[in-house]
MOPAC internal coordinates of N, CA, C and O (Angstrom, degrees):
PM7 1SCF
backbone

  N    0.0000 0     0.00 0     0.00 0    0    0    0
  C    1.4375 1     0.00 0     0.00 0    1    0    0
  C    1.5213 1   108.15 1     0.00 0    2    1    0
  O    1.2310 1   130.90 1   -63.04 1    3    2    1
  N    1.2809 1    96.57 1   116.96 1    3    2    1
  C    2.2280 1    96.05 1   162.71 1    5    3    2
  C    1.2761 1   106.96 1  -104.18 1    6    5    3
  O    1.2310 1   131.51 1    -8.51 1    7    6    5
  N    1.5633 1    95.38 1   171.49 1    7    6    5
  C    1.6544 1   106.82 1  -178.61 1    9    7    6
  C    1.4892 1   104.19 1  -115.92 1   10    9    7
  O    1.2310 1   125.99 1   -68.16 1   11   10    9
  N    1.2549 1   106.10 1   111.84 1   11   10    9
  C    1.4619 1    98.99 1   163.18 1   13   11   10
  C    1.4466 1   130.69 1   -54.20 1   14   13   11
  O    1.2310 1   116.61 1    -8.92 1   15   14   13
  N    1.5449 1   124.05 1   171.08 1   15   14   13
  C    1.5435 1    91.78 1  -167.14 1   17   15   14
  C    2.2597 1    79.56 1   169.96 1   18   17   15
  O    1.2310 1   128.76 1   -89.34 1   19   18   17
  N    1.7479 1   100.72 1    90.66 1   19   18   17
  C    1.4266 1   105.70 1   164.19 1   21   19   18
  C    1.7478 1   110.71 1   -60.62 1   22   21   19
  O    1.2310 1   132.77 1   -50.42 1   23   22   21
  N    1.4700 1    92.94 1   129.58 1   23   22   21
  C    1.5000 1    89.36 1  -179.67 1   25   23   22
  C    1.6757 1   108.39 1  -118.30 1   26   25   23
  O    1.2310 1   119.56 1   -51.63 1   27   26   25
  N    1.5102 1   118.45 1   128.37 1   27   26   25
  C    1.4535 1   128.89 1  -157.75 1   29   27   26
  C    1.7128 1    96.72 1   -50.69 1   30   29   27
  O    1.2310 1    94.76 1   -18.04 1   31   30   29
  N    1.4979 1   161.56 1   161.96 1   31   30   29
  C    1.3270 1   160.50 1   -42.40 1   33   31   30
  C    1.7286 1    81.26 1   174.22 1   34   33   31
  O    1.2310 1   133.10 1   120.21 1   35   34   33
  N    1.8165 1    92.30 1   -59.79 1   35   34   33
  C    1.6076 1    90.33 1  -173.71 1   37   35   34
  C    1.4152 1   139.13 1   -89.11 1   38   37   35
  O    1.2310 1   138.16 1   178.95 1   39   38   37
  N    1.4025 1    82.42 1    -1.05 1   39   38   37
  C    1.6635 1   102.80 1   174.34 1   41   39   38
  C    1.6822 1    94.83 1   -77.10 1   42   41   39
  O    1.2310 1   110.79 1   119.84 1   43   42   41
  N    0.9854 1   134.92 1   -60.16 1   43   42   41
  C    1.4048 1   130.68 1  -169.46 1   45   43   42
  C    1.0171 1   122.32 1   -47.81 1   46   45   43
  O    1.2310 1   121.59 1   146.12 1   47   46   45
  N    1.3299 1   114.56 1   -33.88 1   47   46   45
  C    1.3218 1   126.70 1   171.91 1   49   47   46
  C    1.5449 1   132.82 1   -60.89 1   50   49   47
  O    1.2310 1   129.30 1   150.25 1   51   50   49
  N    1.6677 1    99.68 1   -29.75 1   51   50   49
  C    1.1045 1   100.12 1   153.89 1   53   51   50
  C    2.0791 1   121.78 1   -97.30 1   54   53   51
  O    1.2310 1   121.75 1   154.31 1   55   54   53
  N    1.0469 1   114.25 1   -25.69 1   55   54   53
  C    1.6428 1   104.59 1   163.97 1   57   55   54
  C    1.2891 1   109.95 1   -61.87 1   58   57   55
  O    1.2310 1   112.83 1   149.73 1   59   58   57
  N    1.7932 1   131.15 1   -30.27 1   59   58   57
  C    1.3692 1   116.74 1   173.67 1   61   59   58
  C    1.0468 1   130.50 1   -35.79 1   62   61   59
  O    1.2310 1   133.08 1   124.70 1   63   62   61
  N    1.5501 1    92.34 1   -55.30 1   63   62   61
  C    2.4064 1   131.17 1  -168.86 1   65   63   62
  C    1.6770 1    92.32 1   -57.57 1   66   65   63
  O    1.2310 1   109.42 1   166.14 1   67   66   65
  N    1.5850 1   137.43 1   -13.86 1   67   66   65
  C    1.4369 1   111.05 1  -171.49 1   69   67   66
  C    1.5357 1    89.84 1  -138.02 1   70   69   67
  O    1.2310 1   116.14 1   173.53 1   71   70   69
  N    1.5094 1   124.93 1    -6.47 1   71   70   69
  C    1.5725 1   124.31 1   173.02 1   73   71   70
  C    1.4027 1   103.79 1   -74.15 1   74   73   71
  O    1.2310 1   115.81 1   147.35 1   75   74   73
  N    1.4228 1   125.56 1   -32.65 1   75   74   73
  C    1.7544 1   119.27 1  -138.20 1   77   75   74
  C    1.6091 1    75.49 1  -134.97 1   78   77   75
  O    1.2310 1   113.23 1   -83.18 1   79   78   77
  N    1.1486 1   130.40 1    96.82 1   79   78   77
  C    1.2163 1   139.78 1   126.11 1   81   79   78
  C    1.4989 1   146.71 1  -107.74 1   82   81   79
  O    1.2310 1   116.74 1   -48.37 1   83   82   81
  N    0.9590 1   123.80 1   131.63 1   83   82   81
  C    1.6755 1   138.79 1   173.97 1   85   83   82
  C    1.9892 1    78.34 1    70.96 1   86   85   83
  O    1.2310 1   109.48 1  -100.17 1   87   86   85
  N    0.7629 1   137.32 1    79.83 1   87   86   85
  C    1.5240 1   125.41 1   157.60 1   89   87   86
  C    1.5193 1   115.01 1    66.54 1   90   89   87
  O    1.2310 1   115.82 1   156.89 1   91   90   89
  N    1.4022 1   125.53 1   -23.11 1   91   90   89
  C    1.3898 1   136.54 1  -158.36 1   93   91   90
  C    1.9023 1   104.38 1   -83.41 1   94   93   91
  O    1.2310 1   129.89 1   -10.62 1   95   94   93
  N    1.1753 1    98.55 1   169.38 1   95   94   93
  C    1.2601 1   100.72 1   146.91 1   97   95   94
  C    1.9251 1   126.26 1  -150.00 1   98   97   95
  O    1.2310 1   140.65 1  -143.42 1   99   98   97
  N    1.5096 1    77.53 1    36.58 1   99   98   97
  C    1.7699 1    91.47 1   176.68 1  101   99   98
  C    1.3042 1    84.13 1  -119.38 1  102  101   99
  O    1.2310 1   128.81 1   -43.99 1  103  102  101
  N    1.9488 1   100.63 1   136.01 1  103  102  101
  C    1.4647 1   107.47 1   164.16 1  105  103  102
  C    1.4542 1   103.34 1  -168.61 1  106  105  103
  O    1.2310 1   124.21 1   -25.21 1  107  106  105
  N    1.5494 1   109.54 1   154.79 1  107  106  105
  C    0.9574 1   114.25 1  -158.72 1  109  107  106
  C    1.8471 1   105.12 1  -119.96 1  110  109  107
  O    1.2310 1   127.58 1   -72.65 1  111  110  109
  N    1.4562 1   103.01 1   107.35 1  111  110  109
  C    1.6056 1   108.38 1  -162.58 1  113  111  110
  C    1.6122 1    96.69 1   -78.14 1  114  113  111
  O    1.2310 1   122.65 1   -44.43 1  115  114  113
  N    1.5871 1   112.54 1   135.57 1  115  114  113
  C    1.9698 1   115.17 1   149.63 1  117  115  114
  C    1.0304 1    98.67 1  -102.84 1  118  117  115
  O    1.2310 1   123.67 1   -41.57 1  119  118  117
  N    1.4144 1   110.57 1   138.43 1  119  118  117
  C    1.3518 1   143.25 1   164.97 1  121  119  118
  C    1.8658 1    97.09 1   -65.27 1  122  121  119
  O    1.2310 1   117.63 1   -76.74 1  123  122  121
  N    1.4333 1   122.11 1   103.26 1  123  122  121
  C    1.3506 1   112.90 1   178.07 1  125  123  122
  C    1.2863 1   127.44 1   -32.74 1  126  125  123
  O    1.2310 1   130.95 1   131.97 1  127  126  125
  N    1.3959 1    96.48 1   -48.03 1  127  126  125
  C    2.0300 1   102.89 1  -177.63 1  129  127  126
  C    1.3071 1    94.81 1   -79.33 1  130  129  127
  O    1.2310 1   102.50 1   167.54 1  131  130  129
  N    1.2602 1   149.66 1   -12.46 1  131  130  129
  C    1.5521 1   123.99 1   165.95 1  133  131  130
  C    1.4432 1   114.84 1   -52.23 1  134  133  131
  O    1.2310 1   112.29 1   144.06 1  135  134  133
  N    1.3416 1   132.16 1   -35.94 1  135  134  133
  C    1.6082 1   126.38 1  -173.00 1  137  135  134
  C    0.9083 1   103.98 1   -65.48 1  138  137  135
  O    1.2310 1   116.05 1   156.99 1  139  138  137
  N    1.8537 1   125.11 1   -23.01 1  139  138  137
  C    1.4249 1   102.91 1  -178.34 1  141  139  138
  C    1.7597 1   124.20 1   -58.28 1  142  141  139
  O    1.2310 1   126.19 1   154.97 1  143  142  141
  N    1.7968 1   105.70 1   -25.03 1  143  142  141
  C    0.9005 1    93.15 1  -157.13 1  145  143  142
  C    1.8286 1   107.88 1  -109.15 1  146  145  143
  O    1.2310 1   126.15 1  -146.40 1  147  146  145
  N    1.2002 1   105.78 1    33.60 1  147  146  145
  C    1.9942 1   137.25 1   175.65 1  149  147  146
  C    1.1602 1    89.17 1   -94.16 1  150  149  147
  O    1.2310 1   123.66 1   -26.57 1  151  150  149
  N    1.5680 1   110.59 1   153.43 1  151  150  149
  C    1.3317 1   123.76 1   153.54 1  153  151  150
  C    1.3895 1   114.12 1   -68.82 1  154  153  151
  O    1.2310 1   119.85 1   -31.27 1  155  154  153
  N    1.2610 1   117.90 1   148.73 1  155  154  153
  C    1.4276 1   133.44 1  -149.46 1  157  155  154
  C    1.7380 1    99.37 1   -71.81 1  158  157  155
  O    1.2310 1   125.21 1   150.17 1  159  158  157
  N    1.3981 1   107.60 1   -29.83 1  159  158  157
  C    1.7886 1   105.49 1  -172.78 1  161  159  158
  C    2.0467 1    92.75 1   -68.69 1  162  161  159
  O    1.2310 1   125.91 1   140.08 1  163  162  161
  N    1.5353 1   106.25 1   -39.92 1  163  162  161
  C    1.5152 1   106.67 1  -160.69 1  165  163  162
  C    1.6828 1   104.89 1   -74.41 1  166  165  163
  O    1.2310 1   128.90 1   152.35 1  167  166  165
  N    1.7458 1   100.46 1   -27.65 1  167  166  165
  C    1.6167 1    85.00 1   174.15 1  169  167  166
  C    1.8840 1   124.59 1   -93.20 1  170  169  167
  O    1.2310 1   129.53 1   179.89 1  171  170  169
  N    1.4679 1    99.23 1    -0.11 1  171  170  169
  C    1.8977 1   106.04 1   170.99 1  173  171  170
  C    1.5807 1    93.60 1   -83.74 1  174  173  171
  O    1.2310 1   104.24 1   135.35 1  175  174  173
  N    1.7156 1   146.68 1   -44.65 1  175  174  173
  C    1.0458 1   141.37 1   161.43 1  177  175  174
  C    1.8749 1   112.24 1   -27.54 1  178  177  175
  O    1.2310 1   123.08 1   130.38 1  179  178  177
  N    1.7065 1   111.70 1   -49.62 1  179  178  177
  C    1.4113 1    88.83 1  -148.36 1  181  179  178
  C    1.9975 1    75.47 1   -87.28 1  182  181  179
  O    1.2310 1   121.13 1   153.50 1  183  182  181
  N    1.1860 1   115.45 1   -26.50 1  183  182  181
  C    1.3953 1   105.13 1  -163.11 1  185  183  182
  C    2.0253 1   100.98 1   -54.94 1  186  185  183
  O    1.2310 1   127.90 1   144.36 1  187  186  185
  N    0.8611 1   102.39 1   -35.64 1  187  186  185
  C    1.8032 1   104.45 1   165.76 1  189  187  186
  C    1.5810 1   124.56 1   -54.07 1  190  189  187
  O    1.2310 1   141.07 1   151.71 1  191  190  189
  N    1.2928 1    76.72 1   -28.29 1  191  190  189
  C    1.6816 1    81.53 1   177.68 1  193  191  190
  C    1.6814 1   126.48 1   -89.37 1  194  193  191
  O    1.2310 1   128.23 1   169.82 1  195  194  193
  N    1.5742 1   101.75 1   -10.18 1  195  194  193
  C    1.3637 1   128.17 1   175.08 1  197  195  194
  C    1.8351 1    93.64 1   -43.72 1  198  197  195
  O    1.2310 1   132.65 1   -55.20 1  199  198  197
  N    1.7553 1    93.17 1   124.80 1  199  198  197
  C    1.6921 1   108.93 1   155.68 1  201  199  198
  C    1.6410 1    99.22 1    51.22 1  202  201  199
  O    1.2310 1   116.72 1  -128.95 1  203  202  201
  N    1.4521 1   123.84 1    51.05 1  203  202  201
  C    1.5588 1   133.83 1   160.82 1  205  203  202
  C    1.6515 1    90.37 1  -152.02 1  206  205  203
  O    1.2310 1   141.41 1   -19.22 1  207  206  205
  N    1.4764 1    76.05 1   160.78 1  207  206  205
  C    1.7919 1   101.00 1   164.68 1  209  207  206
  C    1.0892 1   122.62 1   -92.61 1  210  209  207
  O    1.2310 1   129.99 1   -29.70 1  211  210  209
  N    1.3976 1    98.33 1   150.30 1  211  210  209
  C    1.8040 1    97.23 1  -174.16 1  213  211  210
  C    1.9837 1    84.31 1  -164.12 1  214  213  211
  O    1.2310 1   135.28 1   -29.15 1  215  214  213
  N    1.3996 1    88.03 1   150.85 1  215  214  213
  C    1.6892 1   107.61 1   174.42 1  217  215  214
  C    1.1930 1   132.45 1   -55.10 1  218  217  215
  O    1.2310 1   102.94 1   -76.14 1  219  218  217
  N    1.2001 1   148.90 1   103.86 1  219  218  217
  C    1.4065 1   152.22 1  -164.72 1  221  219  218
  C    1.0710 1   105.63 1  -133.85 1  222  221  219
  O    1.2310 1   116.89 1   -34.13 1  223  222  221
  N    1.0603 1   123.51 1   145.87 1  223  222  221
  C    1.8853 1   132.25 1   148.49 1  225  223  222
  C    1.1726 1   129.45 1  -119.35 1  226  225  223
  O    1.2310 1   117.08 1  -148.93 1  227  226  225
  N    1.4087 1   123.17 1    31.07 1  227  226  225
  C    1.7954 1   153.44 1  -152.77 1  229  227  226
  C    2.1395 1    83.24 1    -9.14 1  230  229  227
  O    1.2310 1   134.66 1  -119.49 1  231  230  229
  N    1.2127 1    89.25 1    60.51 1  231  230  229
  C    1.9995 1   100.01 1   161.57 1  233  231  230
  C    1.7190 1   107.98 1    31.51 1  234  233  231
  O    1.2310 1   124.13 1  -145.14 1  235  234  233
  N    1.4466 1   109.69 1    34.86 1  235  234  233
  C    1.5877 1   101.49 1   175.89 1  237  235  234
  C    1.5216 1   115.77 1   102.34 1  238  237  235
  O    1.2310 1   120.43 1   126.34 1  239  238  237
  N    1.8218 1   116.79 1   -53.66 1  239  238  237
  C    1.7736 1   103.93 1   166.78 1  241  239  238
  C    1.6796 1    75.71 1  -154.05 1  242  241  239
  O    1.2310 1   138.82 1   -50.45 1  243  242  241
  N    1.8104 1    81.12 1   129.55 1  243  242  241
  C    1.8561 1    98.63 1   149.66 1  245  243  242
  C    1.2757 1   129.07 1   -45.09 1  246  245  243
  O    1.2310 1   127.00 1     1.60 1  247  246  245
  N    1.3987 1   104.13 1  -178.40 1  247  246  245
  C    1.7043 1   106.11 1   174.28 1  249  247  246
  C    1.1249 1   112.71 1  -107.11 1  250  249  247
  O    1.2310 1   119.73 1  -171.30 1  251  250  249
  N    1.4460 1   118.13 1     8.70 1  251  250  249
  C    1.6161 1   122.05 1   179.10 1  253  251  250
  C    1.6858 1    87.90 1  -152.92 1  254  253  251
  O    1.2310 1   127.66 1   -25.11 1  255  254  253
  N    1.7704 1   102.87 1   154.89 1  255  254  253
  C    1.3603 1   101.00 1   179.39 1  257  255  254
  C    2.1363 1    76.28 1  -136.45 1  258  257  255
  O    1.2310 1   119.09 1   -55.66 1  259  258  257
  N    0.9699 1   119.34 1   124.34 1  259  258  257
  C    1.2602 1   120.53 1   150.75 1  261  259  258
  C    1.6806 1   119.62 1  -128.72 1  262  261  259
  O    1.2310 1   130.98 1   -31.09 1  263  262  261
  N    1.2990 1    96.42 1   148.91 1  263  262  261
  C    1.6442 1   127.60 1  -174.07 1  265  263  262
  C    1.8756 1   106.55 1  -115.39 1  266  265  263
  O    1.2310 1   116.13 1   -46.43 1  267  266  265
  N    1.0393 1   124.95 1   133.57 1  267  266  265
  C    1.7299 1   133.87 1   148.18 1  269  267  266
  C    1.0814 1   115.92 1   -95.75 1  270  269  267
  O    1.2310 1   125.08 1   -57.37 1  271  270  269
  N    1.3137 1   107.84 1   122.63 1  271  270  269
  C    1.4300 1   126.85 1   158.02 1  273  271  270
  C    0.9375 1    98.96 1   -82.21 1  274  273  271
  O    1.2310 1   115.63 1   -48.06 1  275  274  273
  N    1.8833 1   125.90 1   131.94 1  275  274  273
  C    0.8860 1   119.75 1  -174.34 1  277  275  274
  C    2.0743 1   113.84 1  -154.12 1  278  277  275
  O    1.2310 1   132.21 1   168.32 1  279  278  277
  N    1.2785 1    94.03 1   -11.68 1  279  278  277
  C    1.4730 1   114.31 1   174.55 1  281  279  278
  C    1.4440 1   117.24 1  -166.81 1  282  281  279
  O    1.2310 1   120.97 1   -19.66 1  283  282  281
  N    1.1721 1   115.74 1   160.34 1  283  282  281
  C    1.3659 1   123.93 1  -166.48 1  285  283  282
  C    1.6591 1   102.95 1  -121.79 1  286  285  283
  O    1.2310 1   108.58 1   -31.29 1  287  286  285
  N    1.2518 1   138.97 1   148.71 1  287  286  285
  C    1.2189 1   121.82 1   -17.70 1  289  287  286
  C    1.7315 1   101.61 1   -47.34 1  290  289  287
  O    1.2310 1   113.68 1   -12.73 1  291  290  289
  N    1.4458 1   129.56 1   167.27 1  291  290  289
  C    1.6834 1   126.83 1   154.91 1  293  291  290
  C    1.5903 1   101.91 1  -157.79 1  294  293  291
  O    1.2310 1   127.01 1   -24.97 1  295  294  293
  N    1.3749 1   104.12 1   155.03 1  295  294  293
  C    1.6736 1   112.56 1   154.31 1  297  295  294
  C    2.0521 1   113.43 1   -38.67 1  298  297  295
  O    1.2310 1   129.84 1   128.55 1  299  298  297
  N    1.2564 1    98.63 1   -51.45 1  299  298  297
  C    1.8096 1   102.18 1   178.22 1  301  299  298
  C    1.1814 1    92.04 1   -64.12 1  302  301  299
  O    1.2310 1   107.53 1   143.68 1  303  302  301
  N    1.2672 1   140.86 1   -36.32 1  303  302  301
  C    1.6441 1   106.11 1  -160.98 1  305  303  302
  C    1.4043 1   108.72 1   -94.11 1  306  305  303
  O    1.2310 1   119.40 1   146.68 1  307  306  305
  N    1.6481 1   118.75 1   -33.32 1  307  306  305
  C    1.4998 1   107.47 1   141.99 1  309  307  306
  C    1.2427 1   142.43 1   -11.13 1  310  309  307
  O    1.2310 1   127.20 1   125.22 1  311  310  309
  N    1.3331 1   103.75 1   -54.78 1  311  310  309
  C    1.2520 1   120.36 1  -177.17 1  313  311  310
  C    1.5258 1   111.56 1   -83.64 1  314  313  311
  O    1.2310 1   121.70 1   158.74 1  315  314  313
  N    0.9768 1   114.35 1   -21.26 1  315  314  313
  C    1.5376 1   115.75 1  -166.75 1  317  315  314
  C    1.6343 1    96.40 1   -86.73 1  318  317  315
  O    1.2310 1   103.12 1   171.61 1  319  318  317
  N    1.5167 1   148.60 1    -8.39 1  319  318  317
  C    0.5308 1   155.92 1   -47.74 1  321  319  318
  C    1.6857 1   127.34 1   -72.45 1  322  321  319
  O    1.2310 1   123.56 1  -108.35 1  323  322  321
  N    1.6500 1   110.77 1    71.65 1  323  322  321
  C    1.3248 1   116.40 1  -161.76 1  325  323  322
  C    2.0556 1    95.76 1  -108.65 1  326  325  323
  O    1.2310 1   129.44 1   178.62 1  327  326  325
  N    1.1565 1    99.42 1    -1.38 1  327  326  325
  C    1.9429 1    92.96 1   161.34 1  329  327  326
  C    1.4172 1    83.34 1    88.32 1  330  329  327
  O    1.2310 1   135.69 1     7.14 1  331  330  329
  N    1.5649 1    87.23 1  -172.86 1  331  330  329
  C    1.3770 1   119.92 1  -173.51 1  333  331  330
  C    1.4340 1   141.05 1    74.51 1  334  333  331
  O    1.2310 1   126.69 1  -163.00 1  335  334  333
  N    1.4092 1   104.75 1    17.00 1  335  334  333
  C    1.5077 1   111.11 1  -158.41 1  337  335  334
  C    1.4559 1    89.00 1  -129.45 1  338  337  335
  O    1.2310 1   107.45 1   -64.03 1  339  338  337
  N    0.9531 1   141.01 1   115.97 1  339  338  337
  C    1.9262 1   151.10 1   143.56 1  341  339  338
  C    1.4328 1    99.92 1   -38.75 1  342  341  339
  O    1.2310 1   120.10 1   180.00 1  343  342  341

């Protein structure tokens, strides 16, 4: 089950800026104030890792699964079940 959920023009704009990077759409968000609470070698490591790729396999299923609806006909609207998709 998902939750649908209209998101205001400018809000997207900022979930875009950390969803849609380097071409991908796997990514792995830090909560800024989490490094505070890493040891300082583990949080200059991830700060290196800021905005590059690096290997993950989020262990089988993430902690968030998001989808855009974003045009019609689409796979989401298929799914949503509003048709239009072959």
């Amino acid at each position: 089950m998902a939750f649908v959920k209209i998101v205001p023009e400018k809000d997207m704009k900022v979930l875009e800026k950390y969803l849609r990077i380097c071409g991908t759409h796997e990514v792995v968000l830090v909560p800024e104030g989490s490094l505070n609470r890493f040891p300082a070698a583990v949080a200059s490591e991830i700060r290196e890792m800021d905005d590059t790729g690096v290997p993950y396999n989020f262990g089988g299923e993430a902690d968030y699964s998001i989808d855009i609806l974003r045009d019609f006909p689409s796979f989401q609207a298929a799914e949503l079940g509003l048709g239009g998709f072959d």
